[in-house]
C-alpha positions in Angstrom: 15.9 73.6 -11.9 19.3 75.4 -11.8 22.0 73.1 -13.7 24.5 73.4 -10.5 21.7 72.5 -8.4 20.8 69.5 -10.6 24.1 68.3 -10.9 24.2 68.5 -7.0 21.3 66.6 -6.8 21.9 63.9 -9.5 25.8 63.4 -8.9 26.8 60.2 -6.9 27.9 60.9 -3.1 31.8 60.1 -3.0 32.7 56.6 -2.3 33.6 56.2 1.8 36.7 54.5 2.7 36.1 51.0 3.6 37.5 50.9 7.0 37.2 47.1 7.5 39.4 45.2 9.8 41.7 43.8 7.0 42.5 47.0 5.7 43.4 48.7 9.3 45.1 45.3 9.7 47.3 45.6 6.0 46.7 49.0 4.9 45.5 47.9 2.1 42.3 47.4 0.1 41.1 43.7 1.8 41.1 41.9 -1.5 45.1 42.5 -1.9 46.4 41.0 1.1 50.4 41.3 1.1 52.6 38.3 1.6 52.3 38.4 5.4 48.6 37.8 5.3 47.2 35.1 8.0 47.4 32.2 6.2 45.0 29.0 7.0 47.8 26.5 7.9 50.6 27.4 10.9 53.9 25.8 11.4 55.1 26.5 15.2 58.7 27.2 15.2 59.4 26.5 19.1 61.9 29.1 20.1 62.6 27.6 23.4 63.6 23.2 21.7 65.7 25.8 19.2 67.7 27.1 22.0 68.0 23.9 24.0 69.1 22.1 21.4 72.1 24.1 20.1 72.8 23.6 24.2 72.9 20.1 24.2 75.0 20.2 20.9 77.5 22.7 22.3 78.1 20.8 25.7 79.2 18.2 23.6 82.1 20.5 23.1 84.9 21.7 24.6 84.6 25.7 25.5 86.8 26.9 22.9 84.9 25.3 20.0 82.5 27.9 18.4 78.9 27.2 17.4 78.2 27.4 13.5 74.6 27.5 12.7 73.8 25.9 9.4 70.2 27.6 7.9 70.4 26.9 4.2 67.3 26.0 2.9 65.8 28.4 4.9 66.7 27.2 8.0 65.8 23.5 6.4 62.3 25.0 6.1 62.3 26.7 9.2 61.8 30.3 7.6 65.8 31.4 8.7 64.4 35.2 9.1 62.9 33.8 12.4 65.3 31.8 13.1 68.4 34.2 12.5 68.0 36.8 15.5 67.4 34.1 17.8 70.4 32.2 17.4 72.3 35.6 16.8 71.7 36.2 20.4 74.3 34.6 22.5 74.0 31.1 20.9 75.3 31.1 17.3 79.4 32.4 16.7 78.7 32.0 13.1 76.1 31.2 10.2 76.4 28.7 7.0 74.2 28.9 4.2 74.5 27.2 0.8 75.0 30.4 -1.3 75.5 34.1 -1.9 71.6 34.9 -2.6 71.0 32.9 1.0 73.3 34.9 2.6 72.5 37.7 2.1 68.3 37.1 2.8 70.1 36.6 6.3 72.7 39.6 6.5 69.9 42.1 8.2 69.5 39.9 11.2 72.6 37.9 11.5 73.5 41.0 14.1 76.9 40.7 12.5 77.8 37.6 12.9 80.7 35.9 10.2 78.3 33.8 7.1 79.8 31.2 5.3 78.9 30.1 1.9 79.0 26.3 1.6 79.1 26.9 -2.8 82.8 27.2 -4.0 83.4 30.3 -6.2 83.6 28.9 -9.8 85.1 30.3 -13.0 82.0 33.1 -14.5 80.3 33.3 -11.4 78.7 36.3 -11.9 80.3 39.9 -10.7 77.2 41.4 -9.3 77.1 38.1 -6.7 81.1 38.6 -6.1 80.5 42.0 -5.5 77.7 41.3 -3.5 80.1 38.7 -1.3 82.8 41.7 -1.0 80.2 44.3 0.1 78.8 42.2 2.9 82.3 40.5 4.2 80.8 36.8 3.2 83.1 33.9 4.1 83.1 32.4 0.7 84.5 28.6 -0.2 87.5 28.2 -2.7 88.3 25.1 -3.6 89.9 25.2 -7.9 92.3 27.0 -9.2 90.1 28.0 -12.0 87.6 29.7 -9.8 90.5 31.3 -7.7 92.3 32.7 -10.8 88.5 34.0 -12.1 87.7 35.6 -8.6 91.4 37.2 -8.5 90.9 38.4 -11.8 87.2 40.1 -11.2 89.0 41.7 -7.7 92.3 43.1 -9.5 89.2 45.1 -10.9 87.9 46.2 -7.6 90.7 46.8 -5.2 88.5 45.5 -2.3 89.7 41.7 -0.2 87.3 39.0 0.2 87.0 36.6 3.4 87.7 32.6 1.9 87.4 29.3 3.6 89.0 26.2 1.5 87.3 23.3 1.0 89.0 19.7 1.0 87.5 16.3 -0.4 89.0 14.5 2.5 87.1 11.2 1.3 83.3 12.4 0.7 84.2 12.3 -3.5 81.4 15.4 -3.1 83.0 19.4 -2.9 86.2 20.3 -2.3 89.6 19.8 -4.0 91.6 16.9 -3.9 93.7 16.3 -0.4 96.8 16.3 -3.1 96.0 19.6 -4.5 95.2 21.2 -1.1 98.8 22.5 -0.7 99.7 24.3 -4.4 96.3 25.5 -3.4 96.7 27.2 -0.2 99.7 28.8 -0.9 98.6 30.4 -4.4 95.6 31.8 -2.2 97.6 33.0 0.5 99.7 34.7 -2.7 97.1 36.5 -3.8 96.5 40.1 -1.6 92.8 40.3 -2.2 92.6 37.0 -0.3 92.1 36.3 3.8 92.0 32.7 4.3 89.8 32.8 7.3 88.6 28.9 7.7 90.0 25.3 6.5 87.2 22.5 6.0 86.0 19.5 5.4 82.9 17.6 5.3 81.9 14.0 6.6 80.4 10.9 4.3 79.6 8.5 6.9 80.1 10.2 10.8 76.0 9.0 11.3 76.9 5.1 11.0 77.8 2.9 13.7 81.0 1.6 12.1 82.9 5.2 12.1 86.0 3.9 10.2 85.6 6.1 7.5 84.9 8.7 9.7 88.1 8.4 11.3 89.8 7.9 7.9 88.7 11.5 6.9 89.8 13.2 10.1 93.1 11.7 9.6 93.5 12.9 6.1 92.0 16.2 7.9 94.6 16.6 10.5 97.6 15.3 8.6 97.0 18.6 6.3 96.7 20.6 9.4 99.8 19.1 10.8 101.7 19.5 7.6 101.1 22.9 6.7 101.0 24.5 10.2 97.5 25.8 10.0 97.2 25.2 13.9 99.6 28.0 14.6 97.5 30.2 11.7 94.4 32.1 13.6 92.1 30.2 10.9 89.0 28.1 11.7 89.6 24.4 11.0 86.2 22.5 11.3 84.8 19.5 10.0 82.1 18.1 12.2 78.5 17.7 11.4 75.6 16.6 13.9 76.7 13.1 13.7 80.5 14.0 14.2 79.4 16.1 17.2 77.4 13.6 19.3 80.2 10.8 17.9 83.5 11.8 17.2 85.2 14.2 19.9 88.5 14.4 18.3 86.8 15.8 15.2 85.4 19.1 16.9 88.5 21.3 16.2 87.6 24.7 16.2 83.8 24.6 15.2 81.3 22.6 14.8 78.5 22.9 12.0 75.1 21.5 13.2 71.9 21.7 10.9 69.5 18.7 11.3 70.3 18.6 15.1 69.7 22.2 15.7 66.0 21.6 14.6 66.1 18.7 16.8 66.0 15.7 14.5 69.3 13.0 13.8 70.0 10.5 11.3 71.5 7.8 12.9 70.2 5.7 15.8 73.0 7.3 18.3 70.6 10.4 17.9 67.1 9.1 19.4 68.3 9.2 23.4 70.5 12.3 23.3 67.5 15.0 24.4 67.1 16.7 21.1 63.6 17.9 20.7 61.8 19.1 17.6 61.3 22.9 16.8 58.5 22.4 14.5 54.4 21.7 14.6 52.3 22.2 11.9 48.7 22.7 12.0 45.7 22.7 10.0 41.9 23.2 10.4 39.2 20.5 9.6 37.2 22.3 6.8 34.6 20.0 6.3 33.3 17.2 7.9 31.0 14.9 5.4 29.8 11.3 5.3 30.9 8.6 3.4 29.1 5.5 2.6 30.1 1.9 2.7 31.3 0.8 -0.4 32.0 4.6 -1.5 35.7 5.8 -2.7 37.2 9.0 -1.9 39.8 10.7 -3.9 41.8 10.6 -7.1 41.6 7.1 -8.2 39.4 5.9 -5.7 42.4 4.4 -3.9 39.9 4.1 -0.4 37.0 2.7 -0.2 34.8 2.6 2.9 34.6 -0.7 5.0 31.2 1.1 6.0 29.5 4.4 6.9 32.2 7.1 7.6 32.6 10.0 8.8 36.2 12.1 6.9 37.3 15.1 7.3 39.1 17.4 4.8 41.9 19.7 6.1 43.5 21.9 3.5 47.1 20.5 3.2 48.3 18.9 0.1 51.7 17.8 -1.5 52.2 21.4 -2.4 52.1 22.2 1.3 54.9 19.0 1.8 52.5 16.1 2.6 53.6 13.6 0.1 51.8 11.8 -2.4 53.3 8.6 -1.4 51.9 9.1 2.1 48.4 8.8 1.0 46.6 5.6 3.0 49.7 4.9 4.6 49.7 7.1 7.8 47.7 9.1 10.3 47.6 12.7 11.3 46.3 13.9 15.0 43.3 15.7 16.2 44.0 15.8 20.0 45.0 12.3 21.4 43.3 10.9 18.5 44.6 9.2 15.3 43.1 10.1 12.3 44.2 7.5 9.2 44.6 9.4 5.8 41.8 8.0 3.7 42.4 8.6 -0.4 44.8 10.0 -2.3 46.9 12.9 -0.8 45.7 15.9 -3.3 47.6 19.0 -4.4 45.6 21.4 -1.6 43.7 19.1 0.1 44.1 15.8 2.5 41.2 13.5 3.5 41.3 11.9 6.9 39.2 8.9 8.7 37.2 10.6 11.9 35.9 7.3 13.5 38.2 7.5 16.0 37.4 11.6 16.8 34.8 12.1 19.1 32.1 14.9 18.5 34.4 16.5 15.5 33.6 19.6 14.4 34.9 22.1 11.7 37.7 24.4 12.7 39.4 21.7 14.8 42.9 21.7 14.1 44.5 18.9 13.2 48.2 17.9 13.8 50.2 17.5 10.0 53.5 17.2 11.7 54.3 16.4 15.7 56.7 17.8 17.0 56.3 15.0 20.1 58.9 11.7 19.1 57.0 8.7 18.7 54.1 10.0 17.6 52.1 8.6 14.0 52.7 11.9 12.4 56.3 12.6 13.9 58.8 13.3 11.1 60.7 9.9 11.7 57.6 8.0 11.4 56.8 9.9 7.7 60.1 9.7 6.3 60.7 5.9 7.4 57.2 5.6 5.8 58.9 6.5 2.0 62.2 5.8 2.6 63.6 9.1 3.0 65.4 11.4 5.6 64.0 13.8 7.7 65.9 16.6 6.0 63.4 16.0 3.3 60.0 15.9 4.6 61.4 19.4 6.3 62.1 21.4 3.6 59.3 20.3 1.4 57.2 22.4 3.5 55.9 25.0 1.7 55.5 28.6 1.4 51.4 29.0 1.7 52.1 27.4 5.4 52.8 30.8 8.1 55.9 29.9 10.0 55.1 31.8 13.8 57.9 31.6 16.2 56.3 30.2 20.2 57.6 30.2 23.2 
């Protein structure tokens, strides 16, 4: 046999391209899924509760008083890069994030809007983040004359101005310089000609309690500096007010208002629960298996359940990695429909076991409800973090990444 024709015969056909429905999906190979794969469990960011929310804040306002959105921590677990554009159109006047890296995952689809950065400017702060801040226009916080003489030093270097917003410890003992030094302060700032002082704040320690005494303490030490220095007559943003402060203390709106833990429809005090605000998030997952349990059998890491008498649980794949603490294990109950479902066990790293008795005809694939976004019901935020004795802030942005954030309508 002729060698070419051998070699014809004998060599391998070339491989075909796989054109499964993953890889016209990714355009990729299907076992190297890229970070937007689908992912098993969903979190329903509600577009429509995000934008009647920030109305029901805003009417607490006067019509002047702009609308700052505050999405630090990614949006408080939210995922901010859905978030963003939506509030960018027509609802927010400005953003607030906690630091220069968060601001600018946000720049491409804040549409332009100003971005605060709640973290002051310290002494060796490092350039590439100052020149970072300078690039994009950040509104960055000042509040030591240390970290103003480093910055000053760093822009001499660069020629180019950077937007500031001071910060005064008005009573919170947290961020912030001293009421005392706020003066010396703002005038070596305003000395300085790579500086535009473009915002005066503060921030509140107690506006979600009933008694708002020291509430009202801080916005007098608030406006006695406004008074004093004639900031009112300066086209500068002077804003204090939280959530709380907005649904409590009118006199405290000033210019703007900076709402986070409202916007995504949750408060912290009781003034909160009758005001309309409705939660933007639901997370889902699917019942994986269904499997029996016998009476007198444990489930889970320590055997911390064990059954009054043949069971039926379900596993759903959601774990304190995904944000469903430990300390919630055998001590509250998810949703599959209208029915409760009592976590059974131990809470696992990936996986969550839950009591089906009361689940007619379940079947794999249902979905089960991790977090409501209905108040009052046994998996509503309120209800988990009154559970452990935290704040809804927490139980938010424990939620975590391997959970798809999908923005409904």
């Amino acid at each position: 046999m002729d060698s070419k024709k051998e070699q014809g015969l004998l060599a391998k056909p070339a491989a075909k391209p796989i054109n499964s429905p993953l890889e016209s999906l990714y355009g990729i190979g299907p076992l190297r899924l890229r970070d937007s794969s689908l992912k098993t469990v969903q979190a329903y960011i509600n577009r429509v509760n995000l934008k009647h929310n920030v109305e029901i804040l805003k009417k607490k306002c006067a019509a002047p008083v702009k609308f700052c959105a505050v999405v630090k921590a990614d949006a408080y677990g939210h995922n901010a890069r859905l978030l963003v554009p939506v509030l960018a159109g027509g609802y927010a006047d400005y953003f607030a994030v906690s630091n220069i890296e968060e601001a600018e995952r946000i720049y491409p689809f804040a549409k332009g809007k100003p971005i605060l950065v709640f973290a002051p400017l310290y002494e060796g702060i490092a350039p590439d983040l100052l020149q970072l801040a300078q690039a994009r226009g950040f509104h960055c916080t000042i509040c030591s004359p240390a970290g103003l003489r480093y910055v000053n030093d760093y822009m001499e270097t660069t020629g180019r101005s950077l937007p500031v917003q001071m910060k005064v410890d008005t009573g919170m003992g947290r961020v912030g310089c001293l009421a005392e030094e706020f003066e010396d302060l703002y005038h070596a700032i305003r000395e300085k000609k790579w500086f535009q002082i473009t915002g005066v704040y503060s921030h509140f320690a107690n506006a979600d309690d009933q008694d708002l005494s020291k509430a009202r303490q801080q916005a007098a030490v608030f406006s006695e500096l406004v008074t004093r220095l004639g900031l009112s007559q300066w086209p500068i943003l002077k804003h204090i007010s939280s959530t709380a402060a907005t649904m409590q203390l009118p006199e405290a709106h000033y210019d703007m208002i900076r709402c986070g833990i409202g916007m995504y429809g949750y408060t912290t005090g009781a003034y909160g629960h009758s005001c309309g605000l409705k939660p933007v998030m639901k997370v889902e997952a699917p019942l994986i298996q269904i499997k029996k349990l016998a009476a007198g059998q444990s489930c889970g890491y320590g055997g911390t359940y064990i059954a009054p008498n043949d069971m039926l649980i379900g596993l759903i794949p959601f774990g304190y990695a995904d944000g469903l603490f430990r300390s919630l294990s055998n001590r509250i109950s998810l949703k599959i429909g209208g029915y409760e479902a009592p976590v059974v066990g131990r809470i696992s790293m990936d996986l969550t076991m839950i009591d089906l008795s009361n689940v007619p005809h379940p079947t794999e694939g249902m979905m089960v409800t991790v977090i409501d976004d209905q108040p009052g019901s046994c998996c509503d935020i309120y209800h988990m973090a009154e559970q452990i004795g935290t704040i809804p802030y927490e139980i938010l942005i424990s939620i975590g990444s391997r959970v798809k954030r999908v923005i409904v309508n």
